[in-house]
TIVEXRO-150020 format. One record per residue (C-alpha): x, y, z; residue number from 1. Coordinates in Angstrom, 1 decimal, always signed. Layout:
BEGIN
c1  c2  c3  pos
X  Y  Z  NUM
...
//
This chain:
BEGIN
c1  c2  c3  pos
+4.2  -23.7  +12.5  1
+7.5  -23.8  +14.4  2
+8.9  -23.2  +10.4  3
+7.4  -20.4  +10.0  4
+7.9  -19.1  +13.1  5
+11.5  -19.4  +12.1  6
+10.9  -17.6  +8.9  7
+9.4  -14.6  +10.3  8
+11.5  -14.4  +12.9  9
+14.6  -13.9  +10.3  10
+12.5  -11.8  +8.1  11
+12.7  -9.5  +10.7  12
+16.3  -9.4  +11.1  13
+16.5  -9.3  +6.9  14
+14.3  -6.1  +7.1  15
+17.0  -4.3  +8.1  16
+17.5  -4.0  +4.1  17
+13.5  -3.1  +3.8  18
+13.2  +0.4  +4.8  19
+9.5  +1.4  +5.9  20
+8.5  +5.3  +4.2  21
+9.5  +3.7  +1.0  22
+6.8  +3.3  -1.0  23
+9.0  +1.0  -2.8  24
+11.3  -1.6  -2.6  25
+14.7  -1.0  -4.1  26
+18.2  -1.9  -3.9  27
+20.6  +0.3  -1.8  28
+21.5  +3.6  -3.2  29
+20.7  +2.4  -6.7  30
+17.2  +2.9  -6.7  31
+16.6  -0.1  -8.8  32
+12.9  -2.2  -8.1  33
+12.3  -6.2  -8.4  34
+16.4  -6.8  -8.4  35
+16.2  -5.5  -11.8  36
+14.0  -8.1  -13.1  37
+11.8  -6.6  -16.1  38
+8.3  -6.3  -14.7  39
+6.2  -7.0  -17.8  40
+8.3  -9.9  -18.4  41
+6.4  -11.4  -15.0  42
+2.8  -11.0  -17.2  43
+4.1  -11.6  -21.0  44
+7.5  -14.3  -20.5  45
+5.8  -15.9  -17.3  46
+9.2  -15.6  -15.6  47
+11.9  -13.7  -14.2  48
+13.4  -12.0  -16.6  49
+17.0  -10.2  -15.9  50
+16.2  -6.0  -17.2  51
+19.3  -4.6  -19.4  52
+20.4  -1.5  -16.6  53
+20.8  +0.4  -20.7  54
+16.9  +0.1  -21.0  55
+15.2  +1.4  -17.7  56
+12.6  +4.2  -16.8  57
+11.6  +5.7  -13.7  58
+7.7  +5.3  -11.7  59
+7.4  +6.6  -7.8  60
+11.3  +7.0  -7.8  61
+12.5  +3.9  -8.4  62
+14.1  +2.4  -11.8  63
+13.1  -0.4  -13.2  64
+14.9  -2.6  -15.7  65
+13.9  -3.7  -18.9  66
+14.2  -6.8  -21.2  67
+13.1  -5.4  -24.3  68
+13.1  -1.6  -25.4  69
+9.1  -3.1  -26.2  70
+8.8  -4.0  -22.7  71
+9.6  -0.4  -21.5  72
+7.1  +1.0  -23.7  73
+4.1  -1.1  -22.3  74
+5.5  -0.4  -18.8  75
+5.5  +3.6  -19.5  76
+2.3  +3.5  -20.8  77
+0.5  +1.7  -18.1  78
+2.9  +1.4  -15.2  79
+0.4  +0.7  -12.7  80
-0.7  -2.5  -14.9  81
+3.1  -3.9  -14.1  82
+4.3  -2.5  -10.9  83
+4.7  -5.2  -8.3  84
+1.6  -4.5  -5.4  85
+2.6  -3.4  -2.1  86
+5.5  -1.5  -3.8  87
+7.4  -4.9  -4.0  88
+7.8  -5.3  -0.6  89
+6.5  -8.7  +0.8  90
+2.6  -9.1  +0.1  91
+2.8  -11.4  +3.5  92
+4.5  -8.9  +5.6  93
+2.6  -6.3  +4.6  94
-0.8  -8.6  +5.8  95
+0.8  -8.9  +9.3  96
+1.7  -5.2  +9.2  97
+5.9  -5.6  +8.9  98
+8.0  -4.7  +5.6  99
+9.9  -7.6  +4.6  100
+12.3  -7.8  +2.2  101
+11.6  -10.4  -1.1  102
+12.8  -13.4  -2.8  103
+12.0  -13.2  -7.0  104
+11.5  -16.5  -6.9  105
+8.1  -16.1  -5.1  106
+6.7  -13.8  -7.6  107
+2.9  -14.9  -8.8  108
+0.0  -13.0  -11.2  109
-2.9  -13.6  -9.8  110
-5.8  -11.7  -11.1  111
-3.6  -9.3  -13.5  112
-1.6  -8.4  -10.5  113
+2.1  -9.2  -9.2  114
+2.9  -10.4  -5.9  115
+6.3  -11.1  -4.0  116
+6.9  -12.7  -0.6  117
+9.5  -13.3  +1.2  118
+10.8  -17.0  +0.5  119
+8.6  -20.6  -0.4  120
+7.3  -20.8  +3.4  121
+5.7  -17.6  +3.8  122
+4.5  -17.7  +0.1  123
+2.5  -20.9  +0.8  124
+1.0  -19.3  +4.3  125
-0.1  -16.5  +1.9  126
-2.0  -18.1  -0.5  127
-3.8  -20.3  +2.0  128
-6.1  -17.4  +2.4  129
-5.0  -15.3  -0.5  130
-8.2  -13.0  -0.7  131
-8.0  -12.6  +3.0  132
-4.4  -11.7  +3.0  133
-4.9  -9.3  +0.4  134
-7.8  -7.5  +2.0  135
-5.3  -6.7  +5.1  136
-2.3  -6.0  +3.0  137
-4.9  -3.3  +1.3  138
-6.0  -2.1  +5.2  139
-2.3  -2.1  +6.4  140
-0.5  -0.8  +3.2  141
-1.2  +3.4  +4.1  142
-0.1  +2.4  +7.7  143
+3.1  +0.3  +7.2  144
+4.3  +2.6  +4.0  145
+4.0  +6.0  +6.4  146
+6.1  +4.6  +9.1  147
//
């Protein structure tokens, strides 16, 4: 407990790079989601896949990179299939009411849907009640994205 204590606690002072009234999560001025991982990549490779910045579109004013000029296609036809939930932000913070910023590395499909958190730690408190947490991520999201 005293670990995750610890991990929320810096989350907070990370979120200083998470700015709430997005309604997504992108890097600096750039405007680019995930890190510029590909976002179908997450559902067809199973992994974190690097986007080419020469093969990007645009969705809720934010770029996202692509892999594969195929990838972009699928993406542009049916963004909200691929889009990561919560507008990338952390699916955890966003259950506890607080934008946190994300590591890739905890990125999981679950039921057609992609999810981030913000490191390992938090990632494992999420699941443990992963319906749960998503119910209150859903209840908070309108709240925590308008402030």
């Amino acid at each position: 407990m005293k670990t995750l204590l610890k991990a929320m606690a810096a989350a907070l002072i990370l979120a200083a790079t998470a700015h709430a009234g997005e309604k997504v999560n992108v890097s600096g001025a750039s405007g680019i989601a995930l890190n510029g991982y590909d976002p179908v990549a997450f559902f067809t490779e199973k992994k974190a896949v690097h986007g080419n910045p020469s093969i990007s579109a645009k969705h809720e004013g934010a770029t996202y990179l692509f892999a594969s000029e195929a990838d972009k296609k699928a993406f542009v036809a049916h963004p909200e299939k691929y889009v990561p939930q919560f507008g990338g932000y952390c699916a955890y913070g966003v259950a506890v009411g607080a934008v946190f910023p994300v590591d890739i590395e905890t990125w999981q499909v679950r039921d057609g849907k992609l999810y981030l958190n913000l490191n390992p730690e938090i990632l494992k408190e999420f699941n443990k009640d992963f319906a749960g947490n998503i119910a209150k991520a859903g209840e908070n999201w309108p709240k925590v994205i308008a402030e």
